[in-house]
TORZA-823758 format. One record per residue: residue number from 1; residue in one letter; x, y, z of N, C-alpha, C, O in turn. Coordinates in steps of 0.02 Angstrom, whole numbers, plus 50000, padded with zeros to 5 digits. Example, Ala and Ser with C-alpha at 12.3 -4.5 7.8 and 13.67 -1.06 7.14 Angstrom:
 gulo dovo   n_u   n_v   n_w  ca_u  ca_v  ca_w   c_u   c_v   c_w   o_u   o_v   o_w
    1    a 50660 49716 50390 50615 49775 50390 50660 49835 50390 50712 49834 50423
    2    s 50642 49888 50354 50684 49947 50357 50645 50002 50394 50670 50057 50402
//
This chain:
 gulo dovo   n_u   n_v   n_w  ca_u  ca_v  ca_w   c_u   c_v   c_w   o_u   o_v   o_w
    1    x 51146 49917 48728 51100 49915 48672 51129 49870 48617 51189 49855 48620
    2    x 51091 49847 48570 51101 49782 48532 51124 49798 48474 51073 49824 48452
    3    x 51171 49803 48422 51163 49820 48369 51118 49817 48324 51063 49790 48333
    4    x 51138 49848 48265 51080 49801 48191 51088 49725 48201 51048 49683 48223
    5    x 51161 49719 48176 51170 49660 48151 51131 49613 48215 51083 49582 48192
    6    x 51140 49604 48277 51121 49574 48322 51046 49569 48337 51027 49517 48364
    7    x 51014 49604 48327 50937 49629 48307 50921 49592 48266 50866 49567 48277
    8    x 50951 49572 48211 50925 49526 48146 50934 49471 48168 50891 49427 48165
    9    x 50996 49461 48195 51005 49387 48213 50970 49362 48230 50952 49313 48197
   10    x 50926 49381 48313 50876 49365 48348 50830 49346 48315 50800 49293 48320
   11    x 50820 49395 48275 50754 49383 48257 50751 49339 48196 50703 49301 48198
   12    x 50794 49333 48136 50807 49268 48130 50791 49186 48161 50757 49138 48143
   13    x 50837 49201 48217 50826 49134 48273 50768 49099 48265 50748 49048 48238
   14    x 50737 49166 48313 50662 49159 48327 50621 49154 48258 50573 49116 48260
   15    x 50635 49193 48186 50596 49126 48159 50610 49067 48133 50566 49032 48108
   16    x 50669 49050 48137 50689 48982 48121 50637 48932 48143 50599 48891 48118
   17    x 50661 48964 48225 50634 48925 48292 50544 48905 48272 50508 48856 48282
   18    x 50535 48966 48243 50437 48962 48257 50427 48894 48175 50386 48849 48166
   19    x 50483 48917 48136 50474 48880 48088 50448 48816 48075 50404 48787 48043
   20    x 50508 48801 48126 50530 48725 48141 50475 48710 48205 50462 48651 48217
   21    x 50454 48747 48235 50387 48713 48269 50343 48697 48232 50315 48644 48244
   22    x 50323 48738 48174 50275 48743 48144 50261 48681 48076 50209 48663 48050
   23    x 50343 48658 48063 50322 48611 48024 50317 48568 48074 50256 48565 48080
   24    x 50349 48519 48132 50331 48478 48175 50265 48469 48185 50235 48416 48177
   25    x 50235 48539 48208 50152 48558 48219 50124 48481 48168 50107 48423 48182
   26    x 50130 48526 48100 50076 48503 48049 50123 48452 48036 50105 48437 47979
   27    x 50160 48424 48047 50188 48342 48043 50143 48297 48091 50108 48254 48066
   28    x 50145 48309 48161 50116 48292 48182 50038 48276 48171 50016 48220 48186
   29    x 49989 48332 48142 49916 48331 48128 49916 48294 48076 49871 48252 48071
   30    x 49971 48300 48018 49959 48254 47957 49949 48169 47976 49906 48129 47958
   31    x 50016 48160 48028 50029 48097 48049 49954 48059 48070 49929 48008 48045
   32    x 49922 48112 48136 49859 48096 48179 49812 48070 48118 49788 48014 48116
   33    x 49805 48114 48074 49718 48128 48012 49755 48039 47978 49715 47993 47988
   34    x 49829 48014 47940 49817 47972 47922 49831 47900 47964 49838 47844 47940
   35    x 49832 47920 48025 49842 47840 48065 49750 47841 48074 49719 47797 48044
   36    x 49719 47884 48108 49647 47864 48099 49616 47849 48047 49563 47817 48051
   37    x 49639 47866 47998 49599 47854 47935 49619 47780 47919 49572 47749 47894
   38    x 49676 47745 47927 49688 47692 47920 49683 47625 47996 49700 47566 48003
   39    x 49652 47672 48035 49622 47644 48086 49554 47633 48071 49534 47576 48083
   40    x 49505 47682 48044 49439 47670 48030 49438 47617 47973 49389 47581 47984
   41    x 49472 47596 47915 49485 47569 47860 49494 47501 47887 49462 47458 47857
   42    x 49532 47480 47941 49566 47420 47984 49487 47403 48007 49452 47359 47982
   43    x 49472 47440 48052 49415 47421 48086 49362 47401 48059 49334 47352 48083
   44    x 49328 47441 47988 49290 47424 47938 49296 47351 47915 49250 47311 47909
   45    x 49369 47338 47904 49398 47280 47852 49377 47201 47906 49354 47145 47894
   46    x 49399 47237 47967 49371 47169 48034 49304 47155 48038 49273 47101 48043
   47    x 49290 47201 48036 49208 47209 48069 49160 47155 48000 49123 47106 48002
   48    x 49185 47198 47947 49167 47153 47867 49190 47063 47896 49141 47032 47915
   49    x 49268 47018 47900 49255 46969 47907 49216 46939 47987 49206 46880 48002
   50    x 49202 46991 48023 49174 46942 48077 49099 46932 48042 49076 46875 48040
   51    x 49063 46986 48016 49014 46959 48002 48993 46912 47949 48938 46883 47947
   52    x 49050 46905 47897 49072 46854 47850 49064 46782 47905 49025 46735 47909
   53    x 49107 46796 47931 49131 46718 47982 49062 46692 48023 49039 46638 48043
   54    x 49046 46751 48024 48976 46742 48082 48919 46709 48012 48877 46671 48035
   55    x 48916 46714 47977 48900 46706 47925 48883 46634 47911 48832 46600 47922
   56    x 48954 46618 47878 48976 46546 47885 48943 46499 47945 48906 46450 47939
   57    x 48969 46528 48001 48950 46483 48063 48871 46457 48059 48849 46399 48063
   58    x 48839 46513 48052 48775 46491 48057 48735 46461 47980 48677 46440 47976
   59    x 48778 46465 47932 48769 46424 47874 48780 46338 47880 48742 46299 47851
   60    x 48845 46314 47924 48833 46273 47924 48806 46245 47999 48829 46193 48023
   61    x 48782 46264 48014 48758 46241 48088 48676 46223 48045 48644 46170 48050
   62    x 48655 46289 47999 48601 46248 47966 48607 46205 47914 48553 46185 47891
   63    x 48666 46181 47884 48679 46116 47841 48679 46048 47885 48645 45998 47877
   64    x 48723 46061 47930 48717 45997 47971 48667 45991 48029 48679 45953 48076
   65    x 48603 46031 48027 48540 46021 48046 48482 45975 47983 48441 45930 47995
   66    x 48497 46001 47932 48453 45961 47885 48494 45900 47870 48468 45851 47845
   67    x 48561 45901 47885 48578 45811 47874 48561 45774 47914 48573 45714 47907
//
């Protein structure tokens, strides 16, 4: 049979242990929420100059039609 003191210990351990999962856990979810968010922001920011560029292109394709 286990003592007190040894009884605490354990269980100690074990919440260290759950602790330290638990910040990892939500390290991890924080990490996920701001790489997508700066993935949707990236993608937004591209998507904005292609249609800029696309833009252009067909601006001057009609300049150097009326010259």
């Amino acid at each position: 049979m286990l003592s007190l003191y040894e009884k605490i210990k354990i269980r100690l351990i074990i919440l260290f242990l759950l602790a330290a999962l638990s910040f990892i856990g939500l390290f991890f979810i924080i990490n996920y929420q701001l790489v997508s968010e700066r993935a949707v922001k990236r993608a937004d920011s591209r998507f904005e100059l292609i249609q800029k560029n696309v833009g252009y292109f067909f601006k001057d394709i009609e300049r150097s039609a009326l010259t």
